[in-house]
MIDOSE-1310 file (N, C-alpha, C; in nm, 2 decimals, decimal comma, always signed):
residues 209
xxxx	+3,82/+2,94/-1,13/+3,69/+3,00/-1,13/+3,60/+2,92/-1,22; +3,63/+2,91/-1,37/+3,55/+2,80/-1,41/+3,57/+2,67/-1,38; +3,61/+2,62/-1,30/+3,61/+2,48/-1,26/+3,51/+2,48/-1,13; +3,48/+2,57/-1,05/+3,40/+2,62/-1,01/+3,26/+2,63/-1,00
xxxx	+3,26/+2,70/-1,13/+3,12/+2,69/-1,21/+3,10/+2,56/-1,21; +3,16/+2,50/-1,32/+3,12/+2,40/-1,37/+3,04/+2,24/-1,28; +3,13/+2,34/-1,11/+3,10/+2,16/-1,03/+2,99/+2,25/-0,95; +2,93/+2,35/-0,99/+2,81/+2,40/-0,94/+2,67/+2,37/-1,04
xxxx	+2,72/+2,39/-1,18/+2,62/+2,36/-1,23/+2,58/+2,21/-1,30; +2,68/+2,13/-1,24/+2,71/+2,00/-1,29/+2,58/+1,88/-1,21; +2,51/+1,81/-1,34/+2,40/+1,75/-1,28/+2,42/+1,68/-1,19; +2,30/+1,62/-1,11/+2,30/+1,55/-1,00/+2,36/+1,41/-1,07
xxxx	+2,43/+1,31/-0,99/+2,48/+1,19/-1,09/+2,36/+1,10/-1,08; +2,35/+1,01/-1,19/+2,20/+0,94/-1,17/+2,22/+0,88/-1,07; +2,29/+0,80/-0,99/+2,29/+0,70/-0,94/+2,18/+0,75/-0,81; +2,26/+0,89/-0,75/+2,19/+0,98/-0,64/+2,04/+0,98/-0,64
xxxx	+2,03/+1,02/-0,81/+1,86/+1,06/-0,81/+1,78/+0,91/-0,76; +1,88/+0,80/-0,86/+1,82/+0,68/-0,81/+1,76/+0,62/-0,69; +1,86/+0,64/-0,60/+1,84/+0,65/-0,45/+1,81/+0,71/-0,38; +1,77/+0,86/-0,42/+1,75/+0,96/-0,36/+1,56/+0,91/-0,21
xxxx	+1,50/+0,83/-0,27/+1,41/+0,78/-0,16/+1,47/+0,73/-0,06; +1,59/+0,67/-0,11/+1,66/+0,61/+0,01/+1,74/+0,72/+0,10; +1,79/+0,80/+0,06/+1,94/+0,86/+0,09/+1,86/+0,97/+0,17; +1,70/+1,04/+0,13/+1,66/+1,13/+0,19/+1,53/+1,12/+0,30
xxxx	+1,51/+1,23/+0,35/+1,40/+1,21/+0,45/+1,25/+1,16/+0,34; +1,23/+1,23/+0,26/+1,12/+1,21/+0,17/+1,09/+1,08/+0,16; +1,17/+0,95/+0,12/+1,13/+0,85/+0,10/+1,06/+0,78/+0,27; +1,11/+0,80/+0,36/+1,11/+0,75/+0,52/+1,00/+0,85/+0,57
xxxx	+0,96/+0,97/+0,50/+0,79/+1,06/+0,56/+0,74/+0,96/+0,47; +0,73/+0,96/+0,34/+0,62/+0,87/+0,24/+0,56/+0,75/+0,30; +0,67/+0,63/+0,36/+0,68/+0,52/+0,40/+0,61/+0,56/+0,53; +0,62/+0,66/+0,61/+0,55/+0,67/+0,71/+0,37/+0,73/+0,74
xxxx	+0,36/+0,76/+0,62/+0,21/+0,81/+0,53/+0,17/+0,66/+0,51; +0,22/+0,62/+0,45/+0,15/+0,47/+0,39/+0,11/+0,35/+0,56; +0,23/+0,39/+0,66/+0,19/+0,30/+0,72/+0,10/+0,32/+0,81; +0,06/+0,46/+0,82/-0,03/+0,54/+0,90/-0,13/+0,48/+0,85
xxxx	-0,14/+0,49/+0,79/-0,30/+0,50/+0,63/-0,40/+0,41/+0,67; -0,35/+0,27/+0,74/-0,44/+0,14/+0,75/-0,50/+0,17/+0,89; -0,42/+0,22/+1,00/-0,51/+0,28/+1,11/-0,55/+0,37/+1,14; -0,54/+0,49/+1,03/-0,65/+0,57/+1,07/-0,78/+0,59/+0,98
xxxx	-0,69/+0,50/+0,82/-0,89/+0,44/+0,81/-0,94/+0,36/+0,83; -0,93/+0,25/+0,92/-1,01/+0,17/+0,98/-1,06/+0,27/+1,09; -0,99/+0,40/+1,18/-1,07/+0,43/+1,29/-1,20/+0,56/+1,23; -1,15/+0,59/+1,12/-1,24/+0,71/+1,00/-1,37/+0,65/+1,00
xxxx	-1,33/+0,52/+0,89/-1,44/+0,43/+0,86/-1,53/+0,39/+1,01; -1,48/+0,32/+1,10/-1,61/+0,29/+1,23/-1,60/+0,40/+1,30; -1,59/+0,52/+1,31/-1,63/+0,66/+1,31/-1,76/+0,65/+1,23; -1,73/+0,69/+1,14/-1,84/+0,74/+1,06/-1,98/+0,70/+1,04
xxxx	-1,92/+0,54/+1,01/-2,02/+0,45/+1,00/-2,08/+0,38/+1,13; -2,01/+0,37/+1,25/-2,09/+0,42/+1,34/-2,18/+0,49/+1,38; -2,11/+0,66/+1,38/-2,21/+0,75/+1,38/-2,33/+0,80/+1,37; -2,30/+0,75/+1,21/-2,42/+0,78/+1,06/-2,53/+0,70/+1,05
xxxx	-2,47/+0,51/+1,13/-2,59/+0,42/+1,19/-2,67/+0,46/+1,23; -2,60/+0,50/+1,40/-2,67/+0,50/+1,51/-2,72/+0,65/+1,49; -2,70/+0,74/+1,44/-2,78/+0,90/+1,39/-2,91/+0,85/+1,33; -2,84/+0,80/+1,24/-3,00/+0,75/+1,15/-3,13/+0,64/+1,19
xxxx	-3,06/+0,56/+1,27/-3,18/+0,44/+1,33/-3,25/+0,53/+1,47; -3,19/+0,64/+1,46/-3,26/+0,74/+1,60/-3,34/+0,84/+1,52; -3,35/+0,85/+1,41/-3,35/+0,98/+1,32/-3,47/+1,04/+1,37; -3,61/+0,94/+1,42/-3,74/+0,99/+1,40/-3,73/+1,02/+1,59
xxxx	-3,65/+0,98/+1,67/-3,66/+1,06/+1,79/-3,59/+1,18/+1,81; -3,56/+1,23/+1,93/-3,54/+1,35/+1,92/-3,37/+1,36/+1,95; -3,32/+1,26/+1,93/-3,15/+1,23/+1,98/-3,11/+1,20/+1,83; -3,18/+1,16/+1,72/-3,09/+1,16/+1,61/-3,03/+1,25/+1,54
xxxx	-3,07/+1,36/+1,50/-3,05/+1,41/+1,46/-2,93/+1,50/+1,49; -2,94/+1,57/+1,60/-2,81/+1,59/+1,69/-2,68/+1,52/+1,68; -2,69/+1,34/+1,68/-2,62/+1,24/+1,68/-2,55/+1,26/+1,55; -2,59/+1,32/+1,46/-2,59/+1,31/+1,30/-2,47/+1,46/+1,27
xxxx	-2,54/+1,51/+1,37/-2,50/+1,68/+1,33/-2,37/+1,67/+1,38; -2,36/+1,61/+1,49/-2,20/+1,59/+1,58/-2,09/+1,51/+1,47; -2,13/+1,38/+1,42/-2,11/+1,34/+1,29/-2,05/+1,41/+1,21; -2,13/+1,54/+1,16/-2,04/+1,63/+1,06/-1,97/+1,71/+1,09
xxxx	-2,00/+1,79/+1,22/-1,86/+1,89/+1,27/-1,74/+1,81/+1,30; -1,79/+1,69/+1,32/-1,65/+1,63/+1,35/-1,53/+1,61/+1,23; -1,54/+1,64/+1,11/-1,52/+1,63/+0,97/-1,40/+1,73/+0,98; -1,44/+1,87/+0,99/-1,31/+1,93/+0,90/-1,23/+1,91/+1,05
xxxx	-1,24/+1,90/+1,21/-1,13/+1,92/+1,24/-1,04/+1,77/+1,26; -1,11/+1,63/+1,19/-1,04/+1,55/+1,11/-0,93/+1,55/+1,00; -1,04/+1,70/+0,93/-0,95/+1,72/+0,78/-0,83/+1,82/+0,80; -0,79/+1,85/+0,92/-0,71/+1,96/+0,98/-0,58/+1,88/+1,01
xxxx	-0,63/+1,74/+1,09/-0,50/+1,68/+1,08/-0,48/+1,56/+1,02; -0,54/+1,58/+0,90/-0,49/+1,46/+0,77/-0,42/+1,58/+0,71; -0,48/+1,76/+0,70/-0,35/+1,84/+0,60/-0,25/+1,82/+0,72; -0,27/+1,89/+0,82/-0,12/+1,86/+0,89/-0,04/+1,74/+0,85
xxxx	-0,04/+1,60/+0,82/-0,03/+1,45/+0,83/+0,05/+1,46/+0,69; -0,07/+1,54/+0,57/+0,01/+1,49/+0,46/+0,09/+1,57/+0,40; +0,07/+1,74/+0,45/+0,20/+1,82/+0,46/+0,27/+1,79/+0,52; +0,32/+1,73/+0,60/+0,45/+1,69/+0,69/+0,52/+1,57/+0,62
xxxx	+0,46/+1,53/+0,60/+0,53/+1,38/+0,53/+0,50/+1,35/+0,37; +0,38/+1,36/+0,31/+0,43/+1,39/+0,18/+0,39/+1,51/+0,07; +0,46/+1,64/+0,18/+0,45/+1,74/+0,10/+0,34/+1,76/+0,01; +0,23/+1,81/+0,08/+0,12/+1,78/+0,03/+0,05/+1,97/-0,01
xxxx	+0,12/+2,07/+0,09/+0,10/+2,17/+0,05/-0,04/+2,23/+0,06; -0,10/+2,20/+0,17/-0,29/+2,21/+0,15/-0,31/+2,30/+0,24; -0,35/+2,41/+0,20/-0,37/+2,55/+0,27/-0,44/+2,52/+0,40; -0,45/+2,61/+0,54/-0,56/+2,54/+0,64/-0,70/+2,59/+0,57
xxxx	-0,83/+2,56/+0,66/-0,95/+2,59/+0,66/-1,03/+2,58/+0,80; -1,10/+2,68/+0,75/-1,18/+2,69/+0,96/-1,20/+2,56/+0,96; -1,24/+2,54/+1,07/-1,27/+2,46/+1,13/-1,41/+2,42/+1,16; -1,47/+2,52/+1,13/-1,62/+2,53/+1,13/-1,67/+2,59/+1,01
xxxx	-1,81/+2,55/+0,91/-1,84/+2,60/+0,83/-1,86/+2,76/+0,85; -1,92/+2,77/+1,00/-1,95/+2,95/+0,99/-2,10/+2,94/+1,01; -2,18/+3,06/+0,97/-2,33/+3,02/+0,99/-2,34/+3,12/+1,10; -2,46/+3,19/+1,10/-2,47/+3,32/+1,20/-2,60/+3,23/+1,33
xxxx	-2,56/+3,25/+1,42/-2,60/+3,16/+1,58/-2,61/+3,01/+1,55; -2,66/+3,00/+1,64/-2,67/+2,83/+1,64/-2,74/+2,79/+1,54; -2,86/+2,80/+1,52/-2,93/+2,74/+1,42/-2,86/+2,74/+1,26; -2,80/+2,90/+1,24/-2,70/+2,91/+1,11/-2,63/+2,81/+1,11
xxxx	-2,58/+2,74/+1,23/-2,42/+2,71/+1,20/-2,44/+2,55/+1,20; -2,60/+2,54/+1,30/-2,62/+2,37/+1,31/-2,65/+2,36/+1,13; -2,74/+2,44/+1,03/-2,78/+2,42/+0,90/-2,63/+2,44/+0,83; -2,52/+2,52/+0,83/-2,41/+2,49/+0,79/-2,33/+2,39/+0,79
xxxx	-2,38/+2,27/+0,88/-2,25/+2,13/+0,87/-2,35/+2,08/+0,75; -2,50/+2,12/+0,75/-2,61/+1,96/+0,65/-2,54/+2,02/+0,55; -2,53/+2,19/+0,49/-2,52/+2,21/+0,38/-2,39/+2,24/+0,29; -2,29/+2,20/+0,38/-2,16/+2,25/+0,37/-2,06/+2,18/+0,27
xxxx	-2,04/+2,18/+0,11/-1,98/+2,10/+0,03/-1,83/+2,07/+0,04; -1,79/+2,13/+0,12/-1,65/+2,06/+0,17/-1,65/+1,99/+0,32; -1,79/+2,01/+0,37/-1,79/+1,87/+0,50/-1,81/+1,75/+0,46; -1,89/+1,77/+0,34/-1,92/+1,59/+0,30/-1,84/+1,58/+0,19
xxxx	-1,74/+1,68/+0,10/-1,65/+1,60/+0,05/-1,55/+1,56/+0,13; -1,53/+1,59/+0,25/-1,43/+1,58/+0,34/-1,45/+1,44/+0,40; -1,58/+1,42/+0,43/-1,67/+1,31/+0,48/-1,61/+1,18/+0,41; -1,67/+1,15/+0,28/-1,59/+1,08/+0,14/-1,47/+1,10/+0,16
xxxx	-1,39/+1,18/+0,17/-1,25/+1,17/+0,11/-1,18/+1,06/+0,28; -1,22/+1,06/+0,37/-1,20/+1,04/+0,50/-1,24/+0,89/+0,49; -1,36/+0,89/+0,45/-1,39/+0,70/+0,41/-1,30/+0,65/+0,32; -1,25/+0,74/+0,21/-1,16/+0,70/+0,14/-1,07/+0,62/+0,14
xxxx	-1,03/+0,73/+0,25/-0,91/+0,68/+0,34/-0,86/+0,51/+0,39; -0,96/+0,44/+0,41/-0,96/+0,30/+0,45/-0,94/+0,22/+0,38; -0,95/+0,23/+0,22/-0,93/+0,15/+0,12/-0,79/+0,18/+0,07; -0,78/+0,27/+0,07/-0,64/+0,38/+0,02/-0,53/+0,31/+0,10
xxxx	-0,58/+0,34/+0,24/-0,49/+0,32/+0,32/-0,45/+0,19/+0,32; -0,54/+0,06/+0,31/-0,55/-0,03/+0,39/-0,45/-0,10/+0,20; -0,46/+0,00/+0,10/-0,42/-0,05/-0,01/-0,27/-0,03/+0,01; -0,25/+0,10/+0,00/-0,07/+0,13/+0,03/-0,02/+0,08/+0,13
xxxx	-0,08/+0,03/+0,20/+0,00/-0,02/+0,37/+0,02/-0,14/+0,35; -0,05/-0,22/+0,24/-0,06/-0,34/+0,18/+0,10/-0,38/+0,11; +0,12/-0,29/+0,00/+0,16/-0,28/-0,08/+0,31/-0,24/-0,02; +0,29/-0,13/+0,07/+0,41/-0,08/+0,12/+0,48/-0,20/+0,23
xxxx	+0,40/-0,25/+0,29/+0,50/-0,35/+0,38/+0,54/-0,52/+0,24; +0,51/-0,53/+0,15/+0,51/-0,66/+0,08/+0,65/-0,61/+0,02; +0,66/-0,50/-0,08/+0,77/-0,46/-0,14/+0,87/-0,39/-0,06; +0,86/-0,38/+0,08/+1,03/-0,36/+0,14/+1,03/-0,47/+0,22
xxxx	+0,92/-0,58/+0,24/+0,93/-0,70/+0,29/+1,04/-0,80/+0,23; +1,03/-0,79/+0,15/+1,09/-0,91/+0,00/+1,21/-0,85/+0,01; +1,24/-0,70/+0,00/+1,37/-0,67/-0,07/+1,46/-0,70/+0,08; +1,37/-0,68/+0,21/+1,45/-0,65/+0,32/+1,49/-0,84/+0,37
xxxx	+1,37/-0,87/+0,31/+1,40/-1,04/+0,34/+1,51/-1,11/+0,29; +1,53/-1,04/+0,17/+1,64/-1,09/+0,05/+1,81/-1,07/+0,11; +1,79/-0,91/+0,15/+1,88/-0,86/+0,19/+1,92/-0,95/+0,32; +1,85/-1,02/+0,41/+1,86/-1,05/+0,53/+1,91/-1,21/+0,51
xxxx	+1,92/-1,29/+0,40/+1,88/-1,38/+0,37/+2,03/-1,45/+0,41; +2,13/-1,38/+0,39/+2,27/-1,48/+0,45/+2,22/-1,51/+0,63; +2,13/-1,45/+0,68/+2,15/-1,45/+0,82/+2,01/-1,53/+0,83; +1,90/-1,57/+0,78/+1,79/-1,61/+0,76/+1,79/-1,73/+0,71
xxxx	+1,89/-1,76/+0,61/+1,86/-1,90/+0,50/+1,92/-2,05/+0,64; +2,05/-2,00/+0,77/+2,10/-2,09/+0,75/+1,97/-2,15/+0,93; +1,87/-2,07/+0,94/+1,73/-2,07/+1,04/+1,64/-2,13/+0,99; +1,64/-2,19/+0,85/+1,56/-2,25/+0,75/+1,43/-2,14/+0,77
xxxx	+1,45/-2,00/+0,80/+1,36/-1,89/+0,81/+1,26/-1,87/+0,68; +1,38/-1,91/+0,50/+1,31/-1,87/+0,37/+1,24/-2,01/+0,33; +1,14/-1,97/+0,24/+1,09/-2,04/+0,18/+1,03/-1,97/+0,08; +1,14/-2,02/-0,03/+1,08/-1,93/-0,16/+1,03/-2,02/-0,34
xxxx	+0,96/-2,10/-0,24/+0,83/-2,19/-0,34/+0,97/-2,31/-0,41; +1,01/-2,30/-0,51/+1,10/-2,36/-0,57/+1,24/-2,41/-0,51; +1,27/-2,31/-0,40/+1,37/-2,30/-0,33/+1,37/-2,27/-0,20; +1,45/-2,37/-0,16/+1,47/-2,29/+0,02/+1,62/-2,30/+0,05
xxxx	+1,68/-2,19/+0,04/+1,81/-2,16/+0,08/+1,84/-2,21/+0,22; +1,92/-2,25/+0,27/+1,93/-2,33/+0,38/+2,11/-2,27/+0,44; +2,15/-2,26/+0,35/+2,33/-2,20/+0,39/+2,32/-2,05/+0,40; +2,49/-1,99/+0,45/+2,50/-1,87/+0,42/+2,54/-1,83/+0,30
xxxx	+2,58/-1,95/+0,21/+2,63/-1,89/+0,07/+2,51/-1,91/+0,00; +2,41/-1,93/+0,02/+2,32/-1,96/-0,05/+2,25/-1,83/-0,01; +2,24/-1,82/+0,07/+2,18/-1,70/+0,13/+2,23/-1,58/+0,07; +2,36/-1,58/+0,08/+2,41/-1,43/-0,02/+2,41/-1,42/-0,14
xxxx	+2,35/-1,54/-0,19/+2,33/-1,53/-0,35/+2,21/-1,43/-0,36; +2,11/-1,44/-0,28/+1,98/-1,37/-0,27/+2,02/-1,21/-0,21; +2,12/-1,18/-0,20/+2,16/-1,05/-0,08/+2,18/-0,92/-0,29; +2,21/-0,96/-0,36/+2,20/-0,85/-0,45/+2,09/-0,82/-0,49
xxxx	+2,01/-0,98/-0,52/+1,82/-0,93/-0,56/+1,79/-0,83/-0,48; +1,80/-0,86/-0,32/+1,79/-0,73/-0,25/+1,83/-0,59/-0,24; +1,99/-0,61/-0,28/+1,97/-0,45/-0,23/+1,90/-0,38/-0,38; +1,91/-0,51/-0,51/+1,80/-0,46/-0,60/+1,69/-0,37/-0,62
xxxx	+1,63/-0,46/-0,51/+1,46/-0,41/-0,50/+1,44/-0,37/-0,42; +1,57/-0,29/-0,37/+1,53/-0,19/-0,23/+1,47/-0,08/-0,29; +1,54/-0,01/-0,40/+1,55/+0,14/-0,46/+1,41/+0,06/-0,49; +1,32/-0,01/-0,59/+1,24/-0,02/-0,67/+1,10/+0,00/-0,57
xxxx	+1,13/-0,11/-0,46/+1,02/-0,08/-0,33/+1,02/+0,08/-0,28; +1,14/+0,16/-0,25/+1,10/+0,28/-0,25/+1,05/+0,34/-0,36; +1,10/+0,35/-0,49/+1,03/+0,40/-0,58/+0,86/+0,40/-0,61; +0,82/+0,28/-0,58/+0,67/+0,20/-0,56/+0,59/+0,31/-0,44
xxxx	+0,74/+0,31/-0,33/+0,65/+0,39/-0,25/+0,61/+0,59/-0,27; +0,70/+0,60/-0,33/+0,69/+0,74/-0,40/+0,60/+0,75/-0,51; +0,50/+0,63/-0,58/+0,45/+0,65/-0,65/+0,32/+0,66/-0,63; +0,29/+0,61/-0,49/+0,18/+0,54/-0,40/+0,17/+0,72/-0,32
xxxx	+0,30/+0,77/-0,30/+0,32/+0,92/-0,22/+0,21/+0,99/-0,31; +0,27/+1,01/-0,47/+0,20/+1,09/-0,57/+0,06/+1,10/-0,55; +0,01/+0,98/-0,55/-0,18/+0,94/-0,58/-0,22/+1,00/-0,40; -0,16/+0,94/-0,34/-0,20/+0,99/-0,22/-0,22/+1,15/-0,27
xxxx	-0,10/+1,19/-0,24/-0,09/+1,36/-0,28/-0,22/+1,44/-0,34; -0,25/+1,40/-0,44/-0,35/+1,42/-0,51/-0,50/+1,39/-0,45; -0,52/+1,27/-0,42/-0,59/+1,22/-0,30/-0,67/+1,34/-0,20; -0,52/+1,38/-0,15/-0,53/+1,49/+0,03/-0,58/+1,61/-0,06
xxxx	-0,48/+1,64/-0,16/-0,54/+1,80/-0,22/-0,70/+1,79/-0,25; -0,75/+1,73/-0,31/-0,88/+1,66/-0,34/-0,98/+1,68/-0,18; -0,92/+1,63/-0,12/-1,04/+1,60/-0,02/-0,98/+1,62/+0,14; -0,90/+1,69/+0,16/-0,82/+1,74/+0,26/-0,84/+1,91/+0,27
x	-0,86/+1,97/+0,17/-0,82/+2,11/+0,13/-0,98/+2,19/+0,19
């Protein structure tokens, strides 16, 4: 009975926690957040900035404005599936929200997208998105690039595939000299990526919610 206990309340071993981006789905939704991130702010950004152009260089006819107003309802049900997006993958926790500001008939509801402080922080947080994105997707393919290249490197060096400035491994023993750097900076690249999860996280609560 106490032996029991004891392998119930007995900590996780470090090594697990270590790997745990690896071993679990968490680290492979994160990884899949980050790789999202570069194409749907590039399509956010020429959205918007399309939009908000061609709304504004119309402004003084009678199609701008309209053009402009479409522009902002289009916002929260964007922001509907960035919380779906970043609840699903990195546990992001972000309550829903209508989908429309509300506003009593048409004219209410056309004056509720100009005046509505969570359509244009939603707006912003959505442009955000392209630099954010275009940063972690950056980041996220270079550091499992290296570790996965290293790790790959008995089967790569003898392709004359590496070239690593000072060195170009050319054998397969040469190659598996490089195979521990890797599985090294496998855990470290996921960790990198769980750190990139956090800011994100914070990010979505901010301007998703």
């Amino acid at each position: 009975m106490l032996l029991g206990m004891e392998a119930t309340i007995s900590p996780t071993p470090a090594w697990r926690s270590l790997l745990a981006p690896l071993t679990t789905s968490r680290g492979y939704r994160a990884l899949t957040y980050h790789l999202l991130g570069l194409p749907l702010g590039i399509a956010y950004f020429t959205w918007f900035v399309t939009g908000m152009a061609t709304g504004l260089g119309l402004a003084n006819t009678l199609i701008g404005i309209p053009i402009l107003t479409v522009v902002l309802a289009s916002v929260r049900p964007l922001l509907a599936g960035e919380r779906a997006l970043a609840n699903a993958l990195i546990d992001a926790e972000i309550d829903s929200a209508p989908l429309s500001p509300g506003g009593e008939g048409w004219l209410g509801r056309f004056k509720a997208y100009w005046t509505d402080k969570a359509t244009w922080r939603g707006m912003l947080y959505l442009l955000l998105r392209f630099p954010a994105g275009a940063a972690a997707f950056s980041i996220a393919v270079s550091v499992y690039g290296v570790a996965l290249m290293f790790i790959a490197a008995p089967l790569l060096a003898p392709l004359d595939s590496l070239e690593l400035g000072i060195w170009e491994p050319s054998t397969v023993l040469q190659g598996l000299a490089l195979l521990p750097i890797g599985l090294l900076l496998l855990p470290v690249a996921a960790w990198i990526s769980e750190a990139m999860a956090w800011a994100s996280r914070g990010l979505a609560r901010w301007g998703a919610r």
